[in-house]
GUNUMI-90925 format. One line per 3 residues: number of its first residue (from 1); for each residue x, y, z of N, C-alpha, C. Coordinates in nm, 3 decimals. Example, Ala and Ser with C-alpha at 12.3 -4.5 7.8 and 13.67 -1.06 7.14 Angstrom:
2
1 = 1.319,-0.569,0.780,1.230,-0.450,0.780,1.320,-0.330,0.780  1.285,-0.225,0.708,1.367,-0.106,0.714,1.290,0.003,0.787
***
This chain:
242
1 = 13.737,0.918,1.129,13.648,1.026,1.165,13.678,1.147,1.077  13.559,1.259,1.042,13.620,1.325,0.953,13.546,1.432,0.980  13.598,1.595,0.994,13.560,1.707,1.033,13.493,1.703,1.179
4 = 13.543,1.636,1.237,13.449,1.669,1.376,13.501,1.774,1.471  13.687,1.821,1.420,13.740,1.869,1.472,13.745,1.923,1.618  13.733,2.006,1.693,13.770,2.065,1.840,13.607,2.024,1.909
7 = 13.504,1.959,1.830,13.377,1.964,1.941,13.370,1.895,2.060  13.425,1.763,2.050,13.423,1.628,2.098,13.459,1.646,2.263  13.592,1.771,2.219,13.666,1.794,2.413,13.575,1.779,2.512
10 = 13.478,1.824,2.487,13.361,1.816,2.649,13.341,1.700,2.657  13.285,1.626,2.557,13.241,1.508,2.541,13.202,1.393,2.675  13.123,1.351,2.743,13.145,1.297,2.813,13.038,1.155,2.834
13 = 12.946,1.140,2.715,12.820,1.080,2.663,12.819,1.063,2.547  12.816,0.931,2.464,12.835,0.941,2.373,12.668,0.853,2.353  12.557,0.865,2.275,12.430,0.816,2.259,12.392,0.780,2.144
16 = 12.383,0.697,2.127,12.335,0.629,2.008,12.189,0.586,1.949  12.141,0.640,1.844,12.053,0.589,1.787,12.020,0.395,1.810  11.935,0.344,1.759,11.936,0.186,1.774,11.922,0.165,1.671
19 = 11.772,0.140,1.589,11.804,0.098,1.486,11.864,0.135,1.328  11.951,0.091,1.277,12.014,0.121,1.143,12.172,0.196,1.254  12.175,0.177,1.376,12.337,0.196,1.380,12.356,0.084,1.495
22 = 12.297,0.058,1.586,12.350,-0.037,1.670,12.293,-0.213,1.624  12.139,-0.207,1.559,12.060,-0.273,1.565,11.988,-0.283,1.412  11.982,-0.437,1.370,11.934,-0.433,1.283,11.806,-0.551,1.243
25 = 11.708,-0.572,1.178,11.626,-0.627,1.182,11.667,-0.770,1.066  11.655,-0.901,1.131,11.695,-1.033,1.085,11.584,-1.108,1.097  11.554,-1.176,0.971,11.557,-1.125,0.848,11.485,-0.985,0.798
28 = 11.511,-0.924,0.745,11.498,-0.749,0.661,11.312,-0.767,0.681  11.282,-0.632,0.712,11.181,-0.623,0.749,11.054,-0.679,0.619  11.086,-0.640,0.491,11.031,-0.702,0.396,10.974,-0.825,0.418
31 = 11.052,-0.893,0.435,11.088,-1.021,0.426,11.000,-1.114,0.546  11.032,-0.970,0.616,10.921,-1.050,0.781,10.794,-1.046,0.761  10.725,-0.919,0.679,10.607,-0.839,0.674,10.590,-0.967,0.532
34 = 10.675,-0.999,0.455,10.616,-1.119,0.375,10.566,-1.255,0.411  10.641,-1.269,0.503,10.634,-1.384,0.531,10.476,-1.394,0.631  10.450,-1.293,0.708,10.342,-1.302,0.760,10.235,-1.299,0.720
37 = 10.215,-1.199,0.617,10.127,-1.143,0.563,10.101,-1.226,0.454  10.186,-1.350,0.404,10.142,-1.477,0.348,10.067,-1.583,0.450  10.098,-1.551,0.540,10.010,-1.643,0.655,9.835,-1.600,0.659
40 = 9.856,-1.494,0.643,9.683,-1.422,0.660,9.658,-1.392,0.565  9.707,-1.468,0.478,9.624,-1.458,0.312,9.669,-1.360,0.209  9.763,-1.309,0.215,9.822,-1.196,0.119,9.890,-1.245,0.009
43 = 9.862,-1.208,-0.114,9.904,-1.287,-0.231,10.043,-1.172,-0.297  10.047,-1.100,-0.183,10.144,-0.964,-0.246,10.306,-1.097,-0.260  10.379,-1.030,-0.370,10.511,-1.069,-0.395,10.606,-1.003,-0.297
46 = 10.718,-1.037,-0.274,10.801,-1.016,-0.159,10.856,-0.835,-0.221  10.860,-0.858,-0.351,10.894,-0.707,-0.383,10.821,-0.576,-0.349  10.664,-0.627,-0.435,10.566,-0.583,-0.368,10.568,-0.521,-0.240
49 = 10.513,-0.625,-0.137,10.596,-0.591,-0.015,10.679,-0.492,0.047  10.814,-0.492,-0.022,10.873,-0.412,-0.011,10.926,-0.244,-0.004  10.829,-0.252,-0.145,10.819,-0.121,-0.214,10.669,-0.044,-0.165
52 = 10.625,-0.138,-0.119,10.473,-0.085,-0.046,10.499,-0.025,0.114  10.592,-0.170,0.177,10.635,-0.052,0.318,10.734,0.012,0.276  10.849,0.044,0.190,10.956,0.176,0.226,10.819,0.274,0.222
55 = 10.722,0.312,0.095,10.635,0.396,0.073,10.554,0.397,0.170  10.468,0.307,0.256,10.435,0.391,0.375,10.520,0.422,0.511  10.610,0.355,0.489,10.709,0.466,0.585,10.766,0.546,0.527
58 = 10.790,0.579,0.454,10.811,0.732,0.460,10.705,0.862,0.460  10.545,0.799,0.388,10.413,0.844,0.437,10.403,0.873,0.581  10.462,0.776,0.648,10.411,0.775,0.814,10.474,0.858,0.863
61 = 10.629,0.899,0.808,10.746,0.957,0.876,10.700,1.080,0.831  10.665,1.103,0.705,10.638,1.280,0.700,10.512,1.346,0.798  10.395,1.251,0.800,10.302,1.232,0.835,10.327,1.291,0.987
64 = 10.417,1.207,1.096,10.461,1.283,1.245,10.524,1.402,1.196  10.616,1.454,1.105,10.679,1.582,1.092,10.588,1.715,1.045  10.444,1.677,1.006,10.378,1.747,0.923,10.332,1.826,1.047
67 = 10.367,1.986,0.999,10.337,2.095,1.099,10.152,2.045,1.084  10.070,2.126,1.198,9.939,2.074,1.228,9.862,1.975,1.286  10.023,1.835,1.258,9.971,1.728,1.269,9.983,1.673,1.404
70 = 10.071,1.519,1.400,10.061,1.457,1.524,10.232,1.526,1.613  10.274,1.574,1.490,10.431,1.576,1.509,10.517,1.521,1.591  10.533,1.585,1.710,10.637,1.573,1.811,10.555,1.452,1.894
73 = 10.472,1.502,1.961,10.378,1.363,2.054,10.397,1.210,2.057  10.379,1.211,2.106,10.374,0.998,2.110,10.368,0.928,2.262  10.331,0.831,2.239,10.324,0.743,2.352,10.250,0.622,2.331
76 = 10.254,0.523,2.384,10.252,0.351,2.349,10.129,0.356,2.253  9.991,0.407,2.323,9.909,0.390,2.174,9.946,0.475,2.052  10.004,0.545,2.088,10.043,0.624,1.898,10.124,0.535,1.842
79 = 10.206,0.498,1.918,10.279,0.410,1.871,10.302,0.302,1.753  10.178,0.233,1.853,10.104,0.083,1.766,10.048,0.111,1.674  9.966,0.254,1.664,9.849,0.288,1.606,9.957,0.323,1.455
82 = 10.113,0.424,1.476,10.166,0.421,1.390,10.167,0.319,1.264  10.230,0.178,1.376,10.290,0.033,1.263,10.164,-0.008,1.230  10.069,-0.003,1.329,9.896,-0.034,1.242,9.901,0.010,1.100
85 = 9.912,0.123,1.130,9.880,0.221,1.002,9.972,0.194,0.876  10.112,0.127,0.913,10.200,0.070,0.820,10.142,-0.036,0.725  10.121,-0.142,0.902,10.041,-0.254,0.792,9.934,-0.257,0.719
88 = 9.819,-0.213,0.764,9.729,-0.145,0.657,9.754,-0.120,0.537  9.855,-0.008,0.531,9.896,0.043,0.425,9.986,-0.052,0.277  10.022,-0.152,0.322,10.145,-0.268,0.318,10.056,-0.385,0.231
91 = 9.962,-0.428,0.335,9.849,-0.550,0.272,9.670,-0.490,0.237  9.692,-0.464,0.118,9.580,-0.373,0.085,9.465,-0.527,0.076  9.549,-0.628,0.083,9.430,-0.741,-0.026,9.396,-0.827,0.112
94 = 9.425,-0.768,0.229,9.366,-0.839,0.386,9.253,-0.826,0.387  9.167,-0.913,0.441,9.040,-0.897,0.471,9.033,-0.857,0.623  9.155,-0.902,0.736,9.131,-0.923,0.873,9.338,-0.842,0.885
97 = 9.366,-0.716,0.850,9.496,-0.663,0.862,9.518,-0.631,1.004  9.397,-0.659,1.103,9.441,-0.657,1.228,9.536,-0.739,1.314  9.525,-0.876,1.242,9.566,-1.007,1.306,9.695,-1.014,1.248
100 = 9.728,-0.964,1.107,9.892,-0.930,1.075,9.948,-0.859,1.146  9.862,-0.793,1.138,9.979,-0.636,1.235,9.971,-0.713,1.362  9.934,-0.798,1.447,9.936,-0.810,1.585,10.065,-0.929,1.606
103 = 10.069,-1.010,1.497,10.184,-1.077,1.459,10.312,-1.028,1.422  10.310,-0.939,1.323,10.453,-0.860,1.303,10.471,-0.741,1.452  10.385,-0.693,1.481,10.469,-0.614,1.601,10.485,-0.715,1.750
106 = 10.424,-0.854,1.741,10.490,-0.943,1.813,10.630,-0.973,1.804  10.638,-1.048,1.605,10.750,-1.077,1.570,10.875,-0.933,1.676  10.876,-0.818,1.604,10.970,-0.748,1.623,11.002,-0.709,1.775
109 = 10.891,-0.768,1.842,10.932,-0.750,2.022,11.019,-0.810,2.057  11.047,-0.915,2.015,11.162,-1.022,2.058,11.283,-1.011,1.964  11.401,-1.051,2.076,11.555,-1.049,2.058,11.578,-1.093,1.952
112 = 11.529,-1.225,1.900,11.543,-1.321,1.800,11.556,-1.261,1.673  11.437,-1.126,1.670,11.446,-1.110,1.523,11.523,-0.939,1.474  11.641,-0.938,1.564,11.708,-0.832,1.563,11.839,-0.904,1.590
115 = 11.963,-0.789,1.514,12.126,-0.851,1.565,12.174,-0.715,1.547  12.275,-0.731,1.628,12.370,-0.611,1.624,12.476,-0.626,1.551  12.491,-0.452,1.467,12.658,-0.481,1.360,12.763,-0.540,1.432
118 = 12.820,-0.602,1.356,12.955,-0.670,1.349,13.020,-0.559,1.468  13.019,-0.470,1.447,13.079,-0.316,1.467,13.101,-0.285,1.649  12.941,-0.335,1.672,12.877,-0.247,1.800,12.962,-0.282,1.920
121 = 12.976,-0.446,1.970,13.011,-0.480,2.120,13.171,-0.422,2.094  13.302,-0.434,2.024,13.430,-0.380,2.067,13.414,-0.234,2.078  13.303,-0.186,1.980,13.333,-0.018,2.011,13.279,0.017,2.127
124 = 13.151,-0.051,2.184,13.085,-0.026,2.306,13.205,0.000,2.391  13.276,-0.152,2.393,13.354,-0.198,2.497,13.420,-0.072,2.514  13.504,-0.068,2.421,13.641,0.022,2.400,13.617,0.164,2.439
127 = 13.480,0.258,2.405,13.456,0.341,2.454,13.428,0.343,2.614  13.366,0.261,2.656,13.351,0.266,2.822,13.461,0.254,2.897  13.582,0.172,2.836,13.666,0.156,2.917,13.777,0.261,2.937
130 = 13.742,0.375,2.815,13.831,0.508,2.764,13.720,0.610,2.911  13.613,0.580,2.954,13.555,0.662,3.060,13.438,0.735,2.983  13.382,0.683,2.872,13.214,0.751,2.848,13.154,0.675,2.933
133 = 13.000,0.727,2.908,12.954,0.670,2.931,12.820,0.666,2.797  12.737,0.555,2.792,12.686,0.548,2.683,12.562,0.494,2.690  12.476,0.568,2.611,12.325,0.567,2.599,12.298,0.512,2.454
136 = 12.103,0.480,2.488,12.050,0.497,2.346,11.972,0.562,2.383  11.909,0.616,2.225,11.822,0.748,2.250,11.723,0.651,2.134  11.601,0.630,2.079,11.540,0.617,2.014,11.377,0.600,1.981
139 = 11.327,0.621,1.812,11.218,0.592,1.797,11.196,0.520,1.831  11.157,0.419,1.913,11.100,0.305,1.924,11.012,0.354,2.057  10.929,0.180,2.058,10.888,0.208,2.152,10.930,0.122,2.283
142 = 10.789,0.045,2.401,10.903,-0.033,2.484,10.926,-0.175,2.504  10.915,-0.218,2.374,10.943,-0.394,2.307,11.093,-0.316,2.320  11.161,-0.220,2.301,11.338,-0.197,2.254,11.353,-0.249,2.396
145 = 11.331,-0.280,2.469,11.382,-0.283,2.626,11.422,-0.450,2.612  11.306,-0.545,2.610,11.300,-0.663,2.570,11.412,-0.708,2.468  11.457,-0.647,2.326,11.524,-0.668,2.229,11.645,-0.646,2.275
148 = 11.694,-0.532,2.341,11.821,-0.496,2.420,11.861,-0.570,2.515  11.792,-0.594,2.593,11.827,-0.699,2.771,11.864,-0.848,2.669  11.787,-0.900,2.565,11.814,-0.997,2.484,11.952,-1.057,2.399
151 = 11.992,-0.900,2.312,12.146,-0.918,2.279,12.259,-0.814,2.333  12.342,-0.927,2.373,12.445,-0.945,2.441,12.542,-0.759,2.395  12.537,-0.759,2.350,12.667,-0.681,2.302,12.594,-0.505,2.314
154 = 12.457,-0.520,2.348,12.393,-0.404,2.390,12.275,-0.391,2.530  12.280,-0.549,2.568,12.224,-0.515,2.710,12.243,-0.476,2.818  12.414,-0.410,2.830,12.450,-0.343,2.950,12.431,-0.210,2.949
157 = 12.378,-0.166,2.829,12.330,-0.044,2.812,12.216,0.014,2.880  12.201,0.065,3.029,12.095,0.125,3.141,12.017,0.223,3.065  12.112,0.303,3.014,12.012,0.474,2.986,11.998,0.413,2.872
160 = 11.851,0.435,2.823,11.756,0.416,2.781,11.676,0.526,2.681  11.661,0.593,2.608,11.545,0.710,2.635,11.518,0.703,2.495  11.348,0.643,2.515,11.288,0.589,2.416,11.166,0.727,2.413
163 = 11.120,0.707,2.304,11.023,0.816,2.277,10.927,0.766,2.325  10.818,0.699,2.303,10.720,0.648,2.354,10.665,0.636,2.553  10.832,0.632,2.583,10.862,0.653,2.707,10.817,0.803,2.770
166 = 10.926,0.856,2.682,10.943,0.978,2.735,10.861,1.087,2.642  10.747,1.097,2.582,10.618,1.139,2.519,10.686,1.256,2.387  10.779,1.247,2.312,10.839,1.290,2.224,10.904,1.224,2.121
169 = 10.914,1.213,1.980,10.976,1.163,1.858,11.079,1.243,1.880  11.197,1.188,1.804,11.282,1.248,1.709,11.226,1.278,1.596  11.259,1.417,1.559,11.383,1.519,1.586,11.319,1.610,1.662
172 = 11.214,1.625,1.744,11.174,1.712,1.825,11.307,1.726,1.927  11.303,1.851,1.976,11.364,1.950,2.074,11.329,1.876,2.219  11.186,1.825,2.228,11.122,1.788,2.354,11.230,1.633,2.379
175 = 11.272,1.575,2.283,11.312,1.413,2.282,11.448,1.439,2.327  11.478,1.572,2.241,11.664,1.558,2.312,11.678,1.612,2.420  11.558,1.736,2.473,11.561,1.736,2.628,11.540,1.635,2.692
178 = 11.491,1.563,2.634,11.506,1.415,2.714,11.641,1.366,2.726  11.667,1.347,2.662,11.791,1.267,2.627,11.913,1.370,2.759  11.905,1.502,2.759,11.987,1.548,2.864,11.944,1.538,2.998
181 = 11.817,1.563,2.964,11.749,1.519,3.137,11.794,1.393,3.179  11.785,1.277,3.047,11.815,1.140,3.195,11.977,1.119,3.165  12.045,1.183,3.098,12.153,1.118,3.121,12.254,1.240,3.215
184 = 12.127,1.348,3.255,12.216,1.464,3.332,12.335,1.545,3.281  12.363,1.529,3.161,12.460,1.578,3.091,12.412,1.767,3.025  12.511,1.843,3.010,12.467,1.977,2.971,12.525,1.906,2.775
187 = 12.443,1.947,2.708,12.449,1.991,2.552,12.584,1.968,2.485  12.670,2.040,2.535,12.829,2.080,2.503,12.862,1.867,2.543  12.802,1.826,2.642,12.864,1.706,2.659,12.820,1.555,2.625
190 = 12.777,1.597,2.545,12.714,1.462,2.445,12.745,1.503,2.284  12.748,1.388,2.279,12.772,1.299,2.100,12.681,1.250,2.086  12.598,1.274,2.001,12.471,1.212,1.936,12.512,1.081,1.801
193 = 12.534,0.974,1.787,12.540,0.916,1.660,12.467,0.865,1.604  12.380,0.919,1.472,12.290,0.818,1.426,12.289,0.820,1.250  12.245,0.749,1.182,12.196,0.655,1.069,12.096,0.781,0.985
196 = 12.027,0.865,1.060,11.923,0.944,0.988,11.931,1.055,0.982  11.930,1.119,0.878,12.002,1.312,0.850,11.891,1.404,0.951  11.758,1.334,0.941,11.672,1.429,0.984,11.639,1.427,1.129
199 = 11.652,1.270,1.172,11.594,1.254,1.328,11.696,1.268,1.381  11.826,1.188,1.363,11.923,1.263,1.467,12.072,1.332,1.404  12.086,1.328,1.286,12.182,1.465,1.285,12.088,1.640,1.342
202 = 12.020,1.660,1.222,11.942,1.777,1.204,11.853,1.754,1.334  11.819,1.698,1.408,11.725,1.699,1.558,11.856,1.701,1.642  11.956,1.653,1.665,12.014,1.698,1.757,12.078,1.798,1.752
205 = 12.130,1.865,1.660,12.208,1.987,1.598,12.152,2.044,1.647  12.004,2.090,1.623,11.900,2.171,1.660,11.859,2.213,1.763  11.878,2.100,1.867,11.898,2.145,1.994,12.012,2.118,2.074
208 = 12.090,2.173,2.018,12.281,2.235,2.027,12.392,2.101,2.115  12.335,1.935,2.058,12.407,1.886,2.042,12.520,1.833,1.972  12.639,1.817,1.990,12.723,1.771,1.891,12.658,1.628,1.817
211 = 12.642,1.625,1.636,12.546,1.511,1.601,12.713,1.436,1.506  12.674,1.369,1.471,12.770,1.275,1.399,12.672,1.156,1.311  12.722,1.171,1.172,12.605,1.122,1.069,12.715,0.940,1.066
214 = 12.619,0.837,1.070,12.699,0.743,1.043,12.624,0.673,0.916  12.735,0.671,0.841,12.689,0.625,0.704,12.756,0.464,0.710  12.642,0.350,0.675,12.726,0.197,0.659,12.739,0.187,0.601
217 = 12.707,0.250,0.451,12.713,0.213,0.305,12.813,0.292,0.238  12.906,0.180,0.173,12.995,0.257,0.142,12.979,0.327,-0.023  12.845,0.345,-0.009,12.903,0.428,-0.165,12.826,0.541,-0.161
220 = 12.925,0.660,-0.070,12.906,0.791,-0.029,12.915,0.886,-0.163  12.949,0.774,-0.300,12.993,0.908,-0.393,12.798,0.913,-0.425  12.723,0.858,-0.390,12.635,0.905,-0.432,12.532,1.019,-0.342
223 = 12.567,1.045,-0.234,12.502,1.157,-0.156,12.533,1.266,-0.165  12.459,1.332,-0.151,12.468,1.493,-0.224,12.575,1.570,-0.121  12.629,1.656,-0.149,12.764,1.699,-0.156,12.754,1.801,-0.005
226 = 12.601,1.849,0.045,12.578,1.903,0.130,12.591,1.831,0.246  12.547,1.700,0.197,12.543,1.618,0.356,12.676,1.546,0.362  12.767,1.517,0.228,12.896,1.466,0.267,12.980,1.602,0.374
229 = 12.961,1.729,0.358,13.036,1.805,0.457,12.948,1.788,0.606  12.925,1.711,0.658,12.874,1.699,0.783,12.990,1.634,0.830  13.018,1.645,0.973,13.095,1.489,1.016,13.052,1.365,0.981
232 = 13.087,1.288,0.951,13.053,1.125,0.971,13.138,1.038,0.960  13.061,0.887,0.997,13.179,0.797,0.980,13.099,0.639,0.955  13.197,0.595,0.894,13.170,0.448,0.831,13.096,0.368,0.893
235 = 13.217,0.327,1.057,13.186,0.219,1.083,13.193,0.259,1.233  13.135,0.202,1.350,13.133,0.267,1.450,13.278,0.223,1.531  13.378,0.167,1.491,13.529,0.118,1.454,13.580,0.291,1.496
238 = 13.552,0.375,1.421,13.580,0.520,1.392,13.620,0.623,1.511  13.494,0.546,1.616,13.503,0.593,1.772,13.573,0.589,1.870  13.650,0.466,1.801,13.737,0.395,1.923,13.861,0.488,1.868
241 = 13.915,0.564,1.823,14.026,0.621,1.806,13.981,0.790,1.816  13.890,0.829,1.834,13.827,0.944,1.853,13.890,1.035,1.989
***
């Protein structure tokens, strides 16, 4: 663990992002969105593919942040209407991109096509048995319920607080009042950990939670020098000695 120094003492909640820190998508989302989108006629290459959804997600992601826009809001039809808007964007050469998209956000409802890091069930363990208690907080919507109750090493996890649920994205202010409302905790007593500088370091910071950046990749010499002085940590291994 590194610079987190004197915050942690209150600590009494530690909440976790899902996907890219507890949860990860098997096989890589590319790869899924290829494979389908060869079923309904798409002649796109797997690279293709690839480089077509990072680019509309990150379109989509600025797109909720864009003052004027949809921003903070959400709930089950924005939701869909979001990954709609992915796939669309993804298989330009569909004639019928409805019937993909109704397949890939099938695919990703189920347990099967998600696993948890190596990392997640001893640190879970190890933290609960030290007396947190422990949440997820996330974008998603409520297929995460289904995917969670599914693998083992994160379905004893109760608190819950999904955006779609609770009518707020990350990094909105409205999502992490969520996040204190259901887990009843005051600000000072939660640990936020997640994977993304903007939704939950800089969104929980913001609304005066302690955030903690977890980086899996180990080649930190390439991130800019502003975000290496944040707290963070490798591996969620890091916690259990915290």
């Amino acid at each position: 663990m590194r610079r987190l120094k004197g915050q942690i003492l209150a600590v009494k909640w530690i909440v976790f992002d899902a996907v890219g820190t507890l949860l990860y998508p098997t096989p890589d989302v590319a790869t899924a969105y290829h494979s389908v989108g060869q079923k309904h006629g798409s002649q796109q290459s797997l690279e293709l593919v690839r480089s077509r959804f990072r680019a509309a997600f990150r379109e989509a992601e600025h797109a909720e942040r864009r003052v004027g826009g949809s921003t903070d809001l959400t709930n089950e039809a924005h939701e869909e209407d979001y990954w709609r808007g992915i796939v669309r964007s993804v298989f330009t050469d569909l004639v019928d991109s409805e019937a993909c998209f109704r397949e890939l956000f099938e695919h990703f409802s189920r347990p099967s096509a998600w696993a948890c890091f190596e990392d997640v069930g001893a640190a879970l363990d190890r933290l609960m048995q030290r007396g947190y208690q422990v949440a997820v907080a996330s974008n998603f919507d409520q297929r995460l319920r289904a995917v969670m109750d599914g693998l083992p090493a994160v379905s004893g996890i109760q608190c819950r607080i999904i955006s779609s649920e609770v009518g707020f994205r990350k990094p909105s202010r409205g999502f992490y009042e969520a996040v204190l409302r259901m887990t009843g905790a005051s600000a000072d007593e939660v640990l936020f950990v997640g994977d993304d500088e903007v939704n939950d370091v800089q969104g929980a910071t913001n609304a005066g939670l302690t955030a903690l950046h977890l980086h899996r990749s180990a080649e930190l010499a390439h991130l800019d020098r502003p975000l290496l002085e944040r707290p963070f940590i490798q591996s969620l291994r890091e916690l259990e000695v915290m």
